[in-house]
N, C-alpha and C positions, 0 to 999 in steps of 0.2 A: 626511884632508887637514887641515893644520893653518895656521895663519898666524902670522906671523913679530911681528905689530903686534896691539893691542888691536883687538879688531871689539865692538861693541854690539846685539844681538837687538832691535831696538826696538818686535818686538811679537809676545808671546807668550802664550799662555793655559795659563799652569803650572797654576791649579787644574783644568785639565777632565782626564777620565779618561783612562788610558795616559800622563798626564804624572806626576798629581801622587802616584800610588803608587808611582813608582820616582824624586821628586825629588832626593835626594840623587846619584842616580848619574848622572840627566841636566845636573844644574848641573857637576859634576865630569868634564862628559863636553865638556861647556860650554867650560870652564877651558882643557882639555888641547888643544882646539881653539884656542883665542885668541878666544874670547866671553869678554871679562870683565865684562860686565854684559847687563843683560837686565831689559828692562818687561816687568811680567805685567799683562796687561790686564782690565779689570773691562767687563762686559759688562749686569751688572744690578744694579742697584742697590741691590736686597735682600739680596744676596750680596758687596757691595761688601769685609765685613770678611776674606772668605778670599783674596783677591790682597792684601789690607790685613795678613794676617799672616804670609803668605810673605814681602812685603818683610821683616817685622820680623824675621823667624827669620832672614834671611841677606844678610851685608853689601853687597852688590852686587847685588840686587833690588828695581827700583823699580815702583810700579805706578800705572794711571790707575783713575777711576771715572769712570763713566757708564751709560747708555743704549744697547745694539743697537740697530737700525731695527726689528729681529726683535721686539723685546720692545717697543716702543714702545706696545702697548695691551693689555697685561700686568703692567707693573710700574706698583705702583700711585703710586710718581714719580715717572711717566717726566717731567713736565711741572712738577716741584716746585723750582725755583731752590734755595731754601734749603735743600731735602735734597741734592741735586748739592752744592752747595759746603761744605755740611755733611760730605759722605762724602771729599770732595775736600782739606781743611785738615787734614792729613796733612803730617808733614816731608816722606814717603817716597810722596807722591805727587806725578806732574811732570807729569800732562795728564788733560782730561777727554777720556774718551771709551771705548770707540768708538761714535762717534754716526753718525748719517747717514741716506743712505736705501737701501735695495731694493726696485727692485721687481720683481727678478728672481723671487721669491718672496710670495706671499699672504699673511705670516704677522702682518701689522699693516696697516692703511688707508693708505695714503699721507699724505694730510691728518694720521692722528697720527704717522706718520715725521717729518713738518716741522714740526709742531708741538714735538717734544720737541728734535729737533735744534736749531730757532731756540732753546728756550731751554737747551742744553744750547752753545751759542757765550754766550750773553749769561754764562753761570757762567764759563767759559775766559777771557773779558772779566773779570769783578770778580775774578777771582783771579791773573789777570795767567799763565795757563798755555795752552798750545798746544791744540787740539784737534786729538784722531786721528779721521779719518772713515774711514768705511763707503762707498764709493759703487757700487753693484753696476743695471746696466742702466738708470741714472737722470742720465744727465749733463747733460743740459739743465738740467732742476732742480738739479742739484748745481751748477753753476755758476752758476745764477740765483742761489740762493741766497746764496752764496760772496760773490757782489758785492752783492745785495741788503743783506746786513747788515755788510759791510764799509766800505760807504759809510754806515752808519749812523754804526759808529764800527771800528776797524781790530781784529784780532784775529790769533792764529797760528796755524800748523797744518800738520799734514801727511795728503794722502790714505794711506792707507795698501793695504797689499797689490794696487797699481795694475795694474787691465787694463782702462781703460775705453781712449776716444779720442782723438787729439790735441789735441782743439779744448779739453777738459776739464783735460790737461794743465796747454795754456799760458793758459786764464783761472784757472788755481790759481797759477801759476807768476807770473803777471801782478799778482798780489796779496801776493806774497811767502810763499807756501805751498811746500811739500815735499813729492816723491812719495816715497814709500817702495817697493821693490821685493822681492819674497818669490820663491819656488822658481819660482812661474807664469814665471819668466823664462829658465828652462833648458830649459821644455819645445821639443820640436822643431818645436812648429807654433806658435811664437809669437815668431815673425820678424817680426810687425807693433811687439809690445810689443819686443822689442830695437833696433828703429829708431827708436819713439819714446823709449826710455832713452839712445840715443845722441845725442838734441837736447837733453834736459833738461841743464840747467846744473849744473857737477857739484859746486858748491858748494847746491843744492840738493835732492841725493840721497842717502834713507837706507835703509838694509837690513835686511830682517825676515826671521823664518820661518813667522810665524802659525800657530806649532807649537800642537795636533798636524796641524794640516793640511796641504795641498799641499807633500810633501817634493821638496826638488828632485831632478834626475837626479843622481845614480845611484840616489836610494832611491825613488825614486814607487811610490806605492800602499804604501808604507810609515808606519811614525810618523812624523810630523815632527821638530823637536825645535831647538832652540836651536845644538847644534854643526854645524846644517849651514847655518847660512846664510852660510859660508867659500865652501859651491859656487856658494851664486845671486851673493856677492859676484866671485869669479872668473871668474863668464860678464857680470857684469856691466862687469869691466875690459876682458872680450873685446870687448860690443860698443861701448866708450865708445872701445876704444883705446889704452887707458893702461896701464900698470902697476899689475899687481894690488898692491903692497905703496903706492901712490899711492893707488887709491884705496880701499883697508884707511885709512890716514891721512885722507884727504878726508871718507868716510861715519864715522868717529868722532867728528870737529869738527864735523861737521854735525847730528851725533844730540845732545853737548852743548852747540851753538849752540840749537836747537829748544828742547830739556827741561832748560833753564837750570838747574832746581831740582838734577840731580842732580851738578853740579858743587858748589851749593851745602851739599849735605849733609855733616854732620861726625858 
């Protein structure tokens, strides 16, 4: 499947394995689809300079640094301001993240999930960049938060790879945040997540694939990868209503309305 109009991957994890050994064939595979750009996303902050050199080796790869919730008591910054924004002062980086929380999984305390996440917003704050969250079976607290320190002082963001709840949605939505929608949106029992894509505002909706993971239908159980997020875009004009070549246009201004920086790069 291909698309007629520029589409933007806006969240992908080129260096993990089954991506970054056949890169050249998946960015090219990218192309021919109508992805013409695509964030590779940094997930730990020790490893920040390899999605740091995939942007540099190829003109239309931007990438974020940050913190997982996963690594949140692992990485020995996950809680260190000035190494985030140190990793983050990059032409060719346009958001901190992916931060947030899980608690679907063990793999860090809660208390240091919110711990690194608060100060991984306050880094997106002094560097004037969006933050990509994580929120996996924690929406209360993700939304506590969200507003917690928005009223401290305002910040940007988008959840990303969205299957929480309504409620989570619309106090992201309420604070001038963006969901991001990935393959989970094709699958056949996720009739709840397609009726909440069809409230959210469509000036507020961007499109990923969180390659390599959750490929949408037709390839589930497959690799993921950057040229397919043309399908979860196409179910996603299904369930919105619109024209898919609408909103191919719509989720591209919106991906460089969010990560400002990559309009700005020359």
């Amino acid at each position: 499947m291909q698309s007629n109009l520029p589409i933007i991957d806006s969240h992908a994890h080129l260096d993990y394995p089954k991506i970054i050994e056949q890169l050249d064939d998946v960015i090219k595979r990218a192309n021919e689809a109508g992805v013409k750009k695509i964030i590779s996303i940094g997930v730990k902050l020790s490893k920040s300079k390899n999605v740091q050199a995939i942007s540099e080796k190829y003109e239309d790869i931007f990438f974020s640094a940050g913190i997982h919730p996963h690594e949140a008591s692992s990485e020995p910054d996950a809680c260190n301001l000035e190494a985030i924004i140190q990793a983050a002062s990059h032409p060719k980086c346009v958001a901190i993240g992916e931060a947030g929380l899980d608690y679907f999984y063990d793999h860090s305390p809660q208390e240091a999930q919110q711990d690194s996440f608060r100060v991984q917003i306050q880094a997106a704050r002094e560097l004037d960049l969006p933050i990509i969250i994580h929120s996996r079976d924690a929406d209360e607290d993700m939304a506590s938060i969200i507003e917690e320190e928005y009223e401290k002082s305002p910040f940007k963001g988008v959840l990303h790879c969205f299957s929480s709840g309504k409620d989570l949605a619309k106090r992201a939505i309420n604070k001038g945040f963006y969901i991001s929608f990935s393959g989970i949106l094709t699958f056949p029992k996720s009739t709840e997540l397609r009726e909440i894509a069809s409230k959210v505002p469509c000036d507020r909706i961007l499109v990923e694939t969180d390659a390599p993971f959750l490929a949408p239908v037709p390839f589930r159980g497959k690799t993921n990868e950057p040229a397919y997020t043309v399908y979860t875009l196409k179910t996603l004009s299904e369930a919105i209503g619109k024209p898919f070549d609408e909103m191919a246009k719509q989720t591209f201004q919106n991906t460089l309305k969010l990560f400002s920086k990559i309009g700005e790069y020359k």
